[in-house]
Structure formats: structure tokens, C-alpha cells
C-alpha positions in Angstrom: 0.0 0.0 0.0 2.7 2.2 0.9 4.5 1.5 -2.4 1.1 2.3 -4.6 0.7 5.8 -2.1 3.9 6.9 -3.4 3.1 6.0 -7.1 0.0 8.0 -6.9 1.2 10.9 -5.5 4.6 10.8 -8.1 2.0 10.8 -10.6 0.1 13.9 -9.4 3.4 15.9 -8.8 3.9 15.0 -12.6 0.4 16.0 -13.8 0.9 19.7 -11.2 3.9 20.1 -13.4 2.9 19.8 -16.4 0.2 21.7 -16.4 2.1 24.4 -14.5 4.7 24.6 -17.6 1.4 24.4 -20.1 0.1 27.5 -17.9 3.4 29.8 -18.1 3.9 28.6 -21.9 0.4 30.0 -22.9 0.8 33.2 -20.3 4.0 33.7 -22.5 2.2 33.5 -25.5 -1.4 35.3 -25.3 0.4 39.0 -25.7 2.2 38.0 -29.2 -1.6 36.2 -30.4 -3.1 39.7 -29.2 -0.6 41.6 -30.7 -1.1 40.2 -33.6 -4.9 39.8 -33.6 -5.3 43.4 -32.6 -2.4 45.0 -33.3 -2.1 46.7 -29.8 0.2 45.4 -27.1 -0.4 44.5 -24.0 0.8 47.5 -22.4 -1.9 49.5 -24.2 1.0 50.6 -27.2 0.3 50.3 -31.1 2.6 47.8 -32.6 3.4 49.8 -35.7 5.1 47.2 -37.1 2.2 45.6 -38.0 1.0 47.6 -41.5 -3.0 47.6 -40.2 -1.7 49.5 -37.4 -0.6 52.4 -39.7 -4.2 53.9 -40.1 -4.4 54.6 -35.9 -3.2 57.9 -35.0 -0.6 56.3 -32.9 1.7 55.5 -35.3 1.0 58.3 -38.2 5.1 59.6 -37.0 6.3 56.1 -37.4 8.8 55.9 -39.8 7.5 52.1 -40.9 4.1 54.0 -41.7 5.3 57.1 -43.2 5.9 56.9 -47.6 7.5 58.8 -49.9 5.5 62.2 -51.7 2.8 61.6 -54.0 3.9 61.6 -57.4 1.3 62.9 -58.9 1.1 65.9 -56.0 4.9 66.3 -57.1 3.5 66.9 -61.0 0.9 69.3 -60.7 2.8 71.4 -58.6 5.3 71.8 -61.2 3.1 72.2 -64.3 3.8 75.3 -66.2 2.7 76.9 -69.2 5.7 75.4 -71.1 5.5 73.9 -74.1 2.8 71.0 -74.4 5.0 68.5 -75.8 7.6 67.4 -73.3 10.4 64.6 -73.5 10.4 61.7 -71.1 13.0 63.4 -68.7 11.0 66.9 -68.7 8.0 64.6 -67.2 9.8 63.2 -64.4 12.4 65.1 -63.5 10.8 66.5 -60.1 10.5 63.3 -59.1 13.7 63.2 -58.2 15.5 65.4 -55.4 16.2 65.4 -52.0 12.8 65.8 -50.5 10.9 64.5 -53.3 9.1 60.7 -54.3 12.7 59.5 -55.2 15.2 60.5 -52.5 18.8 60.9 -54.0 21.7 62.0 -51.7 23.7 64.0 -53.7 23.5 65.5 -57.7 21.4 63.7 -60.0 23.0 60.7 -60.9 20.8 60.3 -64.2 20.9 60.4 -67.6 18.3 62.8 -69.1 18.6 60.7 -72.5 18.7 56.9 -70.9 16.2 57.9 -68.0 13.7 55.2 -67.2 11.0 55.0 -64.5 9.9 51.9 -62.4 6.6 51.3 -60.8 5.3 48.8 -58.9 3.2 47.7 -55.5 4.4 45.7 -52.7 1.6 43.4 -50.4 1.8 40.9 -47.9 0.8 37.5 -48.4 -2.7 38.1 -47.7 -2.7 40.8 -50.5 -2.9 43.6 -48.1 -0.5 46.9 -49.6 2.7 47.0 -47.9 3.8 51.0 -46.4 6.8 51.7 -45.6 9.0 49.5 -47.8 12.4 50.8 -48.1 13.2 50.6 -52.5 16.9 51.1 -52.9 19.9 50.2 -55.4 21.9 47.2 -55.2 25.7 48.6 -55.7 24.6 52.0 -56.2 23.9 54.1 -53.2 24.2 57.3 -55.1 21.0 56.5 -57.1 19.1 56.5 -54.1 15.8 55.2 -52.8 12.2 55.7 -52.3 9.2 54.3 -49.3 6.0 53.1 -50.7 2.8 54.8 -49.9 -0.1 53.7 -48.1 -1.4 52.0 -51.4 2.1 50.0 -51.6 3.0 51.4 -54.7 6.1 52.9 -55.3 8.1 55.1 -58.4 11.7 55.4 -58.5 13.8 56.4 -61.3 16.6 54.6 -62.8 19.1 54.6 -65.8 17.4 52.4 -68.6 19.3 50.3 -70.9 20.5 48.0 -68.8 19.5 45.4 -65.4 19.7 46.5 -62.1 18.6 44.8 -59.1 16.5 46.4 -56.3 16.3 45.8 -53.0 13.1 45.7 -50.2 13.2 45.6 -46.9 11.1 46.8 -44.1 10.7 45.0 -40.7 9.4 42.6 -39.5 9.2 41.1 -43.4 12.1 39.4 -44.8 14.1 41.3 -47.4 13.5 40.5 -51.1 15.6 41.5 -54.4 14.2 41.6 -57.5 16.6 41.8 -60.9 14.9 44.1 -63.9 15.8 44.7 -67.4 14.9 48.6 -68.1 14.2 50.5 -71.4 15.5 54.0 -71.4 13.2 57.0 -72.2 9.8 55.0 -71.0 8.0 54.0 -68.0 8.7 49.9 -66.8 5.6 48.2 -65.1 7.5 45.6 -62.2 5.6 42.6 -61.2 3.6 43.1 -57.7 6.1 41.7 -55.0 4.8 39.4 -51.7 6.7 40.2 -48.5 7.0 37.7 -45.8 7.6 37.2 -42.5 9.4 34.0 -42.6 10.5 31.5 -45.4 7.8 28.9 -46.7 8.5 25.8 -48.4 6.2 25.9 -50.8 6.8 22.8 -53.2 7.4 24.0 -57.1 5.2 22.9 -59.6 6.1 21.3 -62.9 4.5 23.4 -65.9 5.9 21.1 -68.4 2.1 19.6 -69.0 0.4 22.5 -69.7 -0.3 24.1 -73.2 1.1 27.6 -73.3 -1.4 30.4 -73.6 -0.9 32.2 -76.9 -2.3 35.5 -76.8 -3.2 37.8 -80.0 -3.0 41.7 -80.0 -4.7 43.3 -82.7 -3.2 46.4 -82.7 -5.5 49.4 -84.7 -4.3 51.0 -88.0 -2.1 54.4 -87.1 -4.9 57.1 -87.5 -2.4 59.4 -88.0 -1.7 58.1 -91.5 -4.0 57.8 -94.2 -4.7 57.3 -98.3 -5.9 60.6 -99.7 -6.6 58.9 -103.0 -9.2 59.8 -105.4 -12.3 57.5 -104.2 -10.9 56.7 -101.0 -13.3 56.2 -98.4 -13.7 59.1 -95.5 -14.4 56.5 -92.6 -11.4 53.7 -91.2 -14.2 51.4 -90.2 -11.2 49.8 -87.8 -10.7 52.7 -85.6 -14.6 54.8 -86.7 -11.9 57.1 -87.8 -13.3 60.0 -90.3 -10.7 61.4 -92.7 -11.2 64.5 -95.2 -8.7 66.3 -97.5 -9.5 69.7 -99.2 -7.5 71.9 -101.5 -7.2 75.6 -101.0 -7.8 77.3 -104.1 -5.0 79.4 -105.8 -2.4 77.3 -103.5 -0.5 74.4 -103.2 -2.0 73.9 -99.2 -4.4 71.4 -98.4 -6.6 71.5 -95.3 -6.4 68.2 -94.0 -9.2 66.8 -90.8 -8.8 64.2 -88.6 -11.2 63.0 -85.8 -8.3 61.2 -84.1 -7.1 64.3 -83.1 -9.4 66.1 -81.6 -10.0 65.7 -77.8 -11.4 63.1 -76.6 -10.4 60.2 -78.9 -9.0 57.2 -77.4 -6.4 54.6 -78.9 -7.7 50.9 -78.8 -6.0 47.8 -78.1 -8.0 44.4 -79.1 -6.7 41.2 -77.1 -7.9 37.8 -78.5 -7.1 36.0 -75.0 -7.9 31.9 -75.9 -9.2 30.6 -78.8 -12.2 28.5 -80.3 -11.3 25.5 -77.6 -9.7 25.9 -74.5 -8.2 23.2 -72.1 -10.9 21.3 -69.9 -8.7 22.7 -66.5 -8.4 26.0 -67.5 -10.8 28.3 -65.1 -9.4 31.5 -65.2 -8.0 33.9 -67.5 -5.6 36.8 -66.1 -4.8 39.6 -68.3 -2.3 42.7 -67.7 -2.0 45.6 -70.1 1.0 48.4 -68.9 1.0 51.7 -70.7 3.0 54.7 -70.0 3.1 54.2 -66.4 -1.0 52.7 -66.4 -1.1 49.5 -65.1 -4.2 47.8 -66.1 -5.5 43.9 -64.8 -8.7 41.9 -64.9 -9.5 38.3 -64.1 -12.0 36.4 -66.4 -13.6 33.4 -66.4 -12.6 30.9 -68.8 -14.8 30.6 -72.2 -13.5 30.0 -75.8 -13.2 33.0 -78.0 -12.4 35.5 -74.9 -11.4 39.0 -76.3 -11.3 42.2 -74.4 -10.8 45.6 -75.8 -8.7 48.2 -73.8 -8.7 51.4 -74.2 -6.4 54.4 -73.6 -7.0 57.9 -73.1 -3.2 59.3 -74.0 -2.0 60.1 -70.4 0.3 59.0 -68.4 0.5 57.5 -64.9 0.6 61.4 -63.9 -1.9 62.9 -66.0 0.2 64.5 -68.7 -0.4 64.3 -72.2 1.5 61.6 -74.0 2.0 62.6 -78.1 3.4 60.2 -80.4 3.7 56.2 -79.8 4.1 54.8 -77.4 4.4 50.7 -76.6 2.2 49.1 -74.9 2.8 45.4 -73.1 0.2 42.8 -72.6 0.3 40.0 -70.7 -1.9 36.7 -70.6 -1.8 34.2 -67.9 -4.0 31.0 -68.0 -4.3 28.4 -65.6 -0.7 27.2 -64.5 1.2 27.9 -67.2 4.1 31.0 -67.5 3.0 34.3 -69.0 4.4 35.7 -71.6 4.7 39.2 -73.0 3.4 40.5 -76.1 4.5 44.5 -77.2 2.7 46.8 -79.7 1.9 50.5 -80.1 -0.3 52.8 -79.2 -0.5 56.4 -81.3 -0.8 59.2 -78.5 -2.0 62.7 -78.9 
């Protein structure tokens, strides 16, 4: 009897200890699961790392929820009444400073004939945008850097005509570098990029089965040129453009109309996204048209045929008139395969 007494009551020490250490382990946790369900500490203080916590007045002076200018703030300010037509570099040139939307140190680092500009949005894995996000150059601290803004987004100018790799970082998110090849005199769409807080192995999937998505863009006919032949037609039924050519008695000038360019016309783009059969496992559709700085995406359900028809009004990302061509990129993704891009033009203003 003895023996057993001493069992039991080994036993119960065991059980008060266990849940003892059970007891401390969840008094250790609960503030981090309230932290994180809230976003307040338990001391009553807004974690401001956390982004949702950015909107309380709390942490408005926090540097991880303060971004860089508005661009587009930045533009209208500096509008003149200079000339209408500007080059690329006239357009974004106040961008750039020491208390502008791209930070730089020192001089201007840039080259007004190679210039490019990169946007782009950073989210967390739940899709929600990402402020505070410290952009930079890889080997190039002179170029500077920029913070995205409470929408995630971010612009920061660069030297086009070669890759450069950026670099992300904001806590508590791991950082990220992403590698881009840039045009020069032209505005680069980057891929949205996921932040997270730790590394997931997520297993890779092999694409190798699927049929890649072939996408067509019809580009329209360039209004701006025309036959004036005898018999010629007013209308270009492809872009309900109307045309008309008269001669000025007693001279050699011509008086020569063009509903493309008066206000209000837009340029069209026609996508042909899938054809007249479409794989059995295909469900979605993803399409992604980039612009001068417009950044256009739509989701559709999968059907044969599937065509969509964008449309642009001849601005840029800012607002500004855009006159000449200018290339447009479209991108189709369907089901699991890899997109691929496809380039035309678009005639501006």
C-alpha cells in the first residue's frame, strides 16, 4: 500500500507540473496572439510594425508608416505653361530630389537621354499593400531610394538600358531582391512583389504539361496616317476614324481633318485571350496591359473566343499628355502555365 501511495502521488506531482509549464507557456504567448490579432500590445502601445496599425493615429510619425511624396502631387505642382509636348525626362524630373518621391543624396545621378522610371506595389501575403517599404539600389547608393505609400505602390527612377537589381526591406518582413531589365526613355511596369515574414517551403510545380497560352494583340491601324486617293473612303471602319482632304484654291496647301485628333479620342487595343477551344482545367483567364506608367489587370472566367478591348486615353501615370507612340505590353496568364509578354503601339495625342 505504501509503495502504490507513493506511485500516486509521483503521478500527481507530474500531472501539477505539467500543467504548470502548459500554464506559463500560454501566459508567454497570449500577448504576441493579441498583438497580432489586434495589433495593440499589451501594455496598451500600437505595434506599428504591423501595416493595419498604420491607419491609428498612434503611429502616423512612425517611420515604418510614413511613404515617400505623391507623385502625382509632385507633377501638378510643377506644371507650367511650357511647351505642351515634353520629353520623357522633362516629365519626371521633379520626381527626383532630396525631399521628393525619389530621394537621392547628392547631384542627379541620371541620364536625361537613358532615363527610365519603375513602378510597382508591394503586399503581404494576404494581399494587403505593404507601407513603408524601403526601395533602394543594389551597388549603387548614389542612385538613391524611395518608401512606398499607403497604397504599396512605389516610383523610383533609374538609368534604362541595362538590369539593375532592387532591393526591399522593411521590418518585420524578410528582405526581397528583384533583378529588372529597363528601357531607357519610358515608363517599366514591375511585377507586384509578396513580402514575408518567414520563409515557406512551398513545393514548385512542374509546368511542363500545360499548353502555353498564346495570346493575340490586334493592334489598330495608325490614324495618323491615311490614303488621300481619289475615291478613297472618308471612314477607317477599324478605328470609326473619319478622314477628309481639301485643297485651297490658288495654292499648293491642303486643309487636311482628322477626328483622331481632336480631344477626346481614345487609342484601342484588341486582345484575342484563348481561342475556339480551350483546355478542360483551365478556369481562369488573367490579363495585364502596362501603358506609360497605367497599369491595367482583370480576371475572367474561362470561355472560348475571350477578347477584351482596352482602351487608352493618351495620359500617363501622372496625367500628362502623352504625343506620339508609345508601346504598350500585354500579358496573358491562363491556368498554371508561365506568362508571356506581347509589345505593340499605341498612337498618343
Amino acid at each position: 500500500m505504501a509503495d502504490q501511495q507513493r506511485d500516486v502521488e509521483g503521478f500527481q506531482s507530474r500531472i501539477i507540473i505539467i500543467i504548470t509549464i502548459i500554464t506559463i507557456t500560454i501566459l508567454l504567448i497570449m500577448p504576441t496572439l493579441y498583438i497580432r490579432k489586434t495589433g495593440h500590445r499589451e501594455d496598451g502601445l500600437m505595434d506599428c510594425l504591423d501595416p493595419d496599425c498604420c491607419l491609428q493615429s498612434a503611429c502616423q510619425n512612425s517611420l515604418l508608416c510614413r511613404g515617400s511624396r505623391d507623385p502625382l502631387d509632385i507633377i501638378q505642382q510643377g506644371q507650367t505653361d511650357s511647351p505642351a509636348v515634353k520629353s520623357f525626362y522633362d516629365r519626371i524630373k521633379l520626381l527626383a530630389g532630396k525631399d521628393s518621391t525619389h530621394i537621392i543624396p547628392g547631384d542627379n545621378p541620371f541620364n536625361s537621354s537613358l532615363v527610365s522610371l519603375i513602378r510597382g506595389q508591394v503586399v503581404t501575403t494576404d494581399g494587403t499593400p505593404l507601407i513603408g517599404v524601403n526601395v533602394s539600389f543594389v551597388k549603387y547608393p548614389k542612385y538613391g531610394y524611395t518608401i512606398t505609400r499607403q497604397d504599396g505602390t512605389f516610383d523610383l527612377i533609374a538609368n534604362g538600358g541595362a538590369s539593375l537589381t532592387l532591393h526591399f526591406e522593411r521590418a518585420p518582413f524578410m528582405s526581397q531582391e528583384r533583378t529588372v531589365w529597363l528601357p531607357w526613355n519610358s515608363f517599366y511596369a514591375m511585377d507586384t512583389l509578396v513580402m514575408k515574414t518567414e520563409e515557406n517551403s512551398i513545393p514548385s510545380c512542374d509546368l511542363s504539361g500545360f499548353v502555353r497560352p498564346d495570346p493575340i494583340i490586334i493592334s489598330s491601324p495608325l490614324s495618323t496616317f491615311f490614303s488621300a486617293a481619289p475615291g478613297q473612303n472618308p471612314i477607317v471602319p477599324e478605328t470609326q476614324v473619319l478622314h477628309e482632304e481639301i485643297e485651297l484654291p490658288g495654292s499648293n496647301v491642303k486643309l487636311r481633318y482628322l477626328s483622331s485628333r481632336t480631344a477626346g479620342y481614345k487609342s484601342l487595343l484588341k486582345i484575342t485571350m484563348t481561342q475556339s477551344t480551350v483546355p478542360l482545367n483551365l478556369i481562369k483567364v488573367h490579363l495585364m496591359v502596362a501603358v506609360e506608367g497605367h497599369l491595367f489587370q482583370k480576371s475572367f472566367q474561362a470561355s472560348p473566343n475571350l477578347a477584351y478591348t482596352f482602351i487608352w486615353d493618351k495620359t500617363d501615370a501622372y496625367g500628362q499628355r502623352v504625343y506620339g507612340l508609345s508601346d504598350a505590353v500585354g500579358r496573358t496568364l491562363s491556368g498554371g502555365t508561365e506568362p508571356e509578354n506581347q509589345k505593340t503601339e499605341l498612337e498618343g495625342g
